[in-house]
C-alpha positions in Angstrom: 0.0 0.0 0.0 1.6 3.3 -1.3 0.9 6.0 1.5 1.2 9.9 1.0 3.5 12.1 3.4 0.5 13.4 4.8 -1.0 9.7 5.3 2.8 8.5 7.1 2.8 11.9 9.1 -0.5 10.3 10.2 1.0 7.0 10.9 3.4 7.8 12.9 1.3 10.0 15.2 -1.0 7.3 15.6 1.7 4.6 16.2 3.3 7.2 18.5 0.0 7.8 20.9 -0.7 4.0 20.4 3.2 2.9 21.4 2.9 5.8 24.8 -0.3 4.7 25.6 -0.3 0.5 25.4 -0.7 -1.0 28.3 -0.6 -4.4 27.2 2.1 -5.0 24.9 3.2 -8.9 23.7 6.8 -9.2 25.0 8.8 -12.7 24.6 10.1 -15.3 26.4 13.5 -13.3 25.9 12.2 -10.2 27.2 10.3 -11.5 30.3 13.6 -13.1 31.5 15.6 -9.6 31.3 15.9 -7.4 34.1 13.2 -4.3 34.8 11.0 -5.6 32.2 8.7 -2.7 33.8 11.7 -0.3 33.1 11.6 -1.5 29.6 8.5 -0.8 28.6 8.5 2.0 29.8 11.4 3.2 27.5 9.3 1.8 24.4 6.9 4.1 25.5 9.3 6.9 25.5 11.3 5.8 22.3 12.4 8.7 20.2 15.1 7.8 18.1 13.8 7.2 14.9 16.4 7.0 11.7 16.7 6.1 8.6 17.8 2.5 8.9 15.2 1.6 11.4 12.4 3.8 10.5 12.8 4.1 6.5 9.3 4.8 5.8 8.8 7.2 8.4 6.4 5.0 9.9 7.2 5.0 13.8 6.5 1.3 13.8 9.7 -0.5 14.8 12.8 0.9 16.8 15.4 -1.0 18.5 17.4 -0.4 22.3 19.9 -1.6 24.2 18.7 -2.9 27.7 21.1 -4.0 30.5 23.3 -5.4 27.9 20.5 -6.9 25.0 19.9 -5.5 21.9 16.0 -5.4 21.8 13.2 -4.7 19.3 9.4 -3.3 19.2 7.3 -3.7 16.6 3.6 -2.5 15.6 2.1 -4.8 13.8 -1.8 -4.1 12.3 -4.6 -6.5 11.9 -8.2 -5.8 11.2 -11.4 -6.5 13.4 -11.1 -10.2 12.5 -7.5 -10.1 13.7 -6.2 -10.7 9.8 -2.9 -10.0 9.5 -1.8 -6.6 7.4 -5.1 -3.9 8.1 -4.8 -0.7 6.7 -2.6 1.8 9.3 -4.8 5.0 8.8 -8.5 2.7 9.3 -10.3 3.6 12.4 -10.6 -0.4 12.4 -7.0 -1.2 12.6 -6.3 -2.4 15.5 -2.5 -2.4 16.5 0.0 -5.0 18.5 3.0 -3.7 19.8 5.5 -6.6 20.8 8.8 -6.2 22.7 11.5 -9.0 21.6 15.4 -9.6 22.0 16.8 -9.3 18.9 17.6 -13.0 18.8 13.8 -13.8 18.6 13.5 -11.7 16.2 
Protein backbone atom coordinates (compact mmCIF):
# COMPACT_ATOMS: atom_id res chain seq x y z
CA UNK A 1 0.00 0.00 0.00
CA UNK A 2 1.58 3.28 -1.30
CA UNK A 3 0.88 5.97 1.54
CA UNK A 4 1.19 9.88 0.96
CA UNK A 5 3.53 12.10 3.36
CA UNK A 6 0.49 13.37 4.82
CA UNK A 7 -0.96 9.74 5.34
CA UNK A 8 2.81 8.50 7.11
CA UNK A 9 2.82 11.94 9.06
CA UNK A 10 -0.46 10.27 10.15
CA UNK A 11 0.99 6.97 10.91
CA UNK A 12 3.41 7.81 12.86
CA UNK A 13 1.26 9.96 15.18
CA UNK A 14 -1.00 7.34 15.58
CA UNK A 15 1.73 4.60 16.24
CA UNK A 16 3.26 7.23 18.48
CA UNK A 17 -0.02 7.77 20.88
CA UNK A 18 -0.72 4.03 20.37
CA UNK A 19 3.17 2.92 21.37
CA UNK A 20 2.94 5.79 24.77
CA UNK A 21 -0.26 4.73 25.61
CA UNK A 22 -0.27 0.50 25.36
CA UNK A 23 -0.71 -1.05 28.32
CA UNK A 24 -0.62 -4.37 27.22
CA UNK A 25 2.11 -4.95 24.89
CA UNK A 26 3.23 -8.87 23.70
CA UNK A 27 6.76 -9.23 25.02
CA UNK A 28 8.78 -12.73 24.59
CA UNK A 29 10.15 -15.35 26.39
CA UNK A 30 13.50 -13.26 25.93
CA UNK A 31 12.15 -10.17 27.16
CA UNK A 32 10.29 -11.45 30.34
CA UNK A 33 13.62 -13.07 31.52
CA UNK A 34 15.57 -9.59 31.31
CA UNK A 35 15.86 -7.40 34.12
CA UNK A 36 13.22 -4.31 34.81
CA UNK A 37 10.97 -5.56 32.19
CA UNK A 38 8.70 -2.69 33.75
CA UNK A 39 11.69 -0.29 33.08
CA UNK A 40 11.59 -1.48 29.64
CA UNK A 41 8.46 -0.82 28.57
CA UNK A 42 8.48 2.04 29.80
CA UNK A 43 11.35 3.15 27.48
CA UNK A 44 9.34 1.79 24.41
CA UNK A 45 6.91 4.09 25.54
CA UNK A 46 9.27 6.95 25.54
CA UNK A 47 11.29 5.80 22.29
CA UNK A 48 12.40 8.68 20.25
CA UNK A 49 15.12 7.78 18.13
CA UNK A 50 13.83 7.18 14.85
CA UNK A 51 16.43 7.00 11.69
CA UNK A 52 16.69 6.07 8.58
CA UNK A 53 17.79 2.53 8.88
CA UNK A 54 15.18 1.64 11.42
CA UNK A 55 12.37 3.83 10.45
CA UNK A 56 12.80 4.12 6.49
CA UNK A 57 9.33 4.76 5.83
CA UNK A 58 8.84 7.23 8.41
CA UNK A 59 6.39 5.01 9.86
CA UNK A 60 7.21 5.02 13.78
CA UNK A 61 6.50 1.29 13.77
CA UNK A 62 9.73 -0.52 14.78
CA UNK A 63 12.77 0.90 16.80
CA UNK A 64 15.44 -1.04 18.54
CA UNK A 65 17.39 -0.37 22.26
CA UNK A 66 19.92 -1.63 24.21
CA UNK A 67 18.72 -2.94 27.68
CA UNK A 68 21.05 -4.05 30.45
CA UNK A 69 23.34 -5.43 27.91
CA UNK A 70 20.49 -6.87 24.98
CA UNK A 71 19.88 -5.50 21.94
CA UNK A 72 15.97 -5.40 21.81
CA UNK A 73 13.24 -4.72 19.28
CA UNK A 74 9.41 -3.28 19.24
CA UNK A 75 7.26 -3.66 16.58
CA UNK A 76 3.60 -2.53 15.61
CA UNK A 77 2.12 -4.85 13.79
CA UNK A 78 -1.81 -4.09 12.33
CA UNK A 79 -4.64 -6.51 11.85
CA UNK A 80 -8.22 -5.82 11.16
CA UNK A 81 -11.41 -6.49 13.43
CA UNK A 82 -11.07 -10.15 12.49
CA UNK A 83 -7.54 -10.05 13.66
CA UNK A 84 -6.18 -10.67 9.76
CA UNK A 85 -2.94 -9.97 9.54
CA UNK A 86 -1.81 -6.63 7.44
CA UNK A 87 -5.07 -3.91 8.07
CA UNK A 88 -4.82 -0.71 6.71
CA UNK A 89 -2.58 1.79 9.26
CA UNK A 90 -4.76 5.00 8.79
CA UNK A 91 -8.55 2.73 9.30
CA UNK A 92 -10.26 3.65 12.37
CA UNK A 93 -10.57 -0.40 12.35
CA UNK A 94 -7.05 -1.20 12.61
CA UNK A 95 -6.27 -2.37 15.51
CA UNK A 96 -2.54 -2.37 16.49
CA UNK A 97 0.02 -5.03 18.49
CA UNK A 98 2.95 -3.71 19.85
CA UNK A 99 5.48 -6.64 20.79
CA UNK A 100 8.82 -6.22 22.68
CA UNK A 101 11.47 -9.00 21.58
CA UNK A 102 15.40 -9.62 21.99
CA UNK A 103 16.84 -9.33 18.91
CA UNK A 104 17.65 -13.04 18.81
CA UNK A 105 13.85 -13.80 18.64
CA UNK A 106 13.51 -11.65 16.19
Amino acid sequence: MSYSQVDIDEIASKNDLFRAMCFTPLITRGVQELDDVFGLIQAVRRFTEFDEDSDPYGEHDFGSLVWYGTKVFWKIDYYDQELKYGSDALSDECRRVLTIMTAEEY
